[in-house]
Backbone as JSON, one array per atom type, in Angstrom:
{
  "sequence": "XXXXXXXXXXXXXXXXXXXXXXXXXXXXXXXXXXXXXXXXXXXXXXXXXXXXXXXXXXX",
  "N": [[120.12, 88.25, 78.62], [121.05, 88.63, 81.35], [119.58, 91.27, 81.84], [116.89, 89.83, 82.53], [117.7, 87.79, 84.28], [118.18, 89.33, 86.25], [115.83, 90.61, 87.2], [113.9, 88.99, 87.66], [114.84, 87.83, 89.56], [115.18, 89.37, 91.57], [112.28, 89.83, 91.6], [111.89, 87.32, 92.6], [112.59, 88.07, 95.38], [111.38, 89.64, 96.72], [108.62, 88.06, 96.43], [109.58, 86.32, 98.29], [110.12, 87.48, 100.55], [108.01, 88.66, 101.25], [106.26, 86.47, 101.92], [107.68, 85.1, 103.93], [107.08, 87.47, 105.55], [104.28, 87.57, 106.13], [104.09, 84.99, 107.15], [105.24, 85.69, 109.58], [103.53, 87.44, 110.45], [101.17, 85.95, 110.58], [101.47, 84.62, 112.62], [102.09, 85.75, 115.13], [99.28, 86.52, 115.14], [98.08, 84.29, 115.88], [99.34, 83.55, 117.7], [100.84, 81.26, 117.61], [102.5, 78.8, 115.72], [101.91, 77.03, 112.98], [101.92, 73.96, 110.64], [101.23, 75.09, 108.36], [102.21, 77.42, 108.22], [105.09, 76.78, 108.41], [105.73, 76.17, 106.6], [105.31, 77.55, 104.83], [107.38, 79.66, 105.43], [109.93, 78.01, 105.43], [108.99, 77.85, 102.33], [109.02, 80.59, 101.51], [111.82, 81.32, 102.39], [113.68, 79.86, 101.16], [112.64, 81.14, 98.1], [113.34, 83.53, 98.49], [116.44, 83.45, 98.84], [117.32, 82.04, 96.06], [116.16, 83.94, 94.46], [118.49, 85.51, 95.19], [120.78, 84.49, 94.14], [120.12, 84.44, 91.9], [119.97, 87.32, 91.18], [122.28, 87.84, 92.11], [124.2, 86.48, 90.0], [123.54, 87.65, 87.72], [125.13, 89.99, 87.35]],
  "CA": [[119.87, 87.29, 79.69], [121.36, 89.46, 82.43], [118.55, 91.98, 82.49], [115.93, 89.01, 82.6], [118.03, 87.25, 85.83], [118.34, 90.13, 87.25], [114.73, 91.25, 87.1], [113.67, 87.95, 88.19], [115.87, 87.6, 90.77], [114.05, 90.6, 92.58], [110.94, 89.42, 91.96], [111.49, 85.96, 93.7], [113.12, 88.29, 96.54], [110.38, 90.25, 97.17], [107.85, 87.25, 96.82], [110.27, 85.49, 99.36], [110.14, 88.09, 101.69], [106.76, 88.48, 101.8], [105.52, 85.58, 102.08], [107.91, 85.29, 105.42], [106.15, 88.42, 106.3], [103.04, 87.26, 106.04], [104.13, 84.31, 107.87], [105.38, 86.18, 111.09], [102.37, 88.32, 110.91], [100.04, 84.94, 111.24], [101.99, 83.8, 114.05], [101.7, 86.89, 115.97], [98.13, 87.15, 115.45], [97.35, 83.29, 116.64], [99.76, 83.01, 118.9], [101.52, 79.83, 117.03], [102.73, 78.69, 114.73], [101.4, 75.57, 112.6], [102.32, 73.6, 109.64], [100.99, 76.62, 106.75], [103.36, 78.9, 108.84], [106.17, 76.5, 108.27], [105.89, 75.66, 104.77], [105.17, 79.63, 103.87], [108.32, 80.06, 106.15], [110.41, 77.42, 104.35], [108.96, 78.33, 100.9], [109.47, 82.3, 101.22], [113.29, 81.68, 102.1], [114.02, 79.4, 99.66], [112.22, 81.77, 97.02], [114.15, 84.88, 98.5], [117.66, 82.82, 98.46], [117.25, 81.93, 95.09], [116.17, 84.9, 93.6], [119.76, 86.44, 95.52], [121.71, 84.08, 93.52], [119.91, 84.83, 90.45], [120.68, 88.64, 90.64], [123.96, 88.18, 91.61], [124.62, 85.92, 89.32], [123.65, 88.23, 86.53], [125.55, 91.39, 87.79]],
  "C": [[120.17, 87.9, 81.05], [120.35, 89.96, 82.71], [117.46, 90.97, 83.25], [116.52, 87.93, 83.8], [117.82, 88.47, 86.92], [117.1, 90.47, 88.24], [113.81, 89.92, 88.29], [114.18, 87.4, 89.53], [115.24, 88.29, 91.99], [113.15, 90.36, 92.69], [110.62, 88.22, 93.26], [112.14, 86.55, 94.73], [112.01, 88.75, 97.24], [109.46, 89.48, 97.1], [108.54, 86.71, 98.03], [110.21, 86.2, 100.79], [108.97, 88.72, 102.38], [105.74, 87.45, 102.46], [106.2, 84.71, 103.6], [107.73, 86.18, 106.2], [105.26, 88.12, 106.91], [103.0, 85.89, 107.05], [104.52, 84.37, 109.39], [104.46, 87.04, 111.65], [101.06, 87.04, 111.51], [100.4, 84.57, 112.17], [101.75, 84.3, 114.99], [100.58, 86.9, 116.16], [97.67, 86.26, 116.07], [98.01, 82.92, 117.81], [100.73, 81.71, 119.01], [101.41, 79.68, 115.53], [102.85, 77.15, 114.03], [101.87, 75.13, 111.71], [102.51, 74.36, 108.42], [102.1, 77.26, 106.85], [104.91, 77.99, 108.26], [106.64, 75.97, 107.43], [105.91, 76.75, 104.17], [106.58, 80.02, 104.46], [109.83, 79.0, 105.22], [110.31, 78.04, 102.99], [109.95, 79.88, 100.36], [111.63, 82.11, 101.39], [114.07, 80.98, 101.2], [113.71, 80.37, 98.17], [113.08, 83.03, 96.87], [115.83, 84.6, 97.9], [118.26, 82.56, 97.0], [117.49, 82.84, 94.55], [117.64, 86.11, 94.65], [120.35, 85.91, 94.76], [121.67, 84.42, 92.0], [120.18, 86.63, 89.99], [121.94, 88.86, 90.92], [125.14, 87.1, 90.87], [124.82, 86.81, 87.48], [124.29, 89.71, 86.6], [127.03, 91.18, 87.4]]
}
């Protein structure tokens, strides 16, 4: 169960942190930032947060 938090854990970090990438890159490019931006911005740090607790939970 360890390996399989751990593993997981990274994954939802690196989805999380992309997907607030991806959300400071749309902002930049329009100039603002709209509802998508702040639900992908929400989502991604919740997803990253998570998957921190889940690998250092299994460590």
């Amino acid at each position: 169960m360890g390996n399989l938090s751990f593993y997981l854990g990274l994954g939802l970090q690196l989805f999380g942190f992309t997907a607030v990438g991806l959300c400071f890159y749309s902002g930049i490019q329009t100039g603002d930032y709209g509802r998508v931006e702040l639900a992908q911005f929400i989502l991604g740090i919740f997803f990253f947060y998570t998957g921190t607790y889940l690998k250092n939970r299994s460590a």
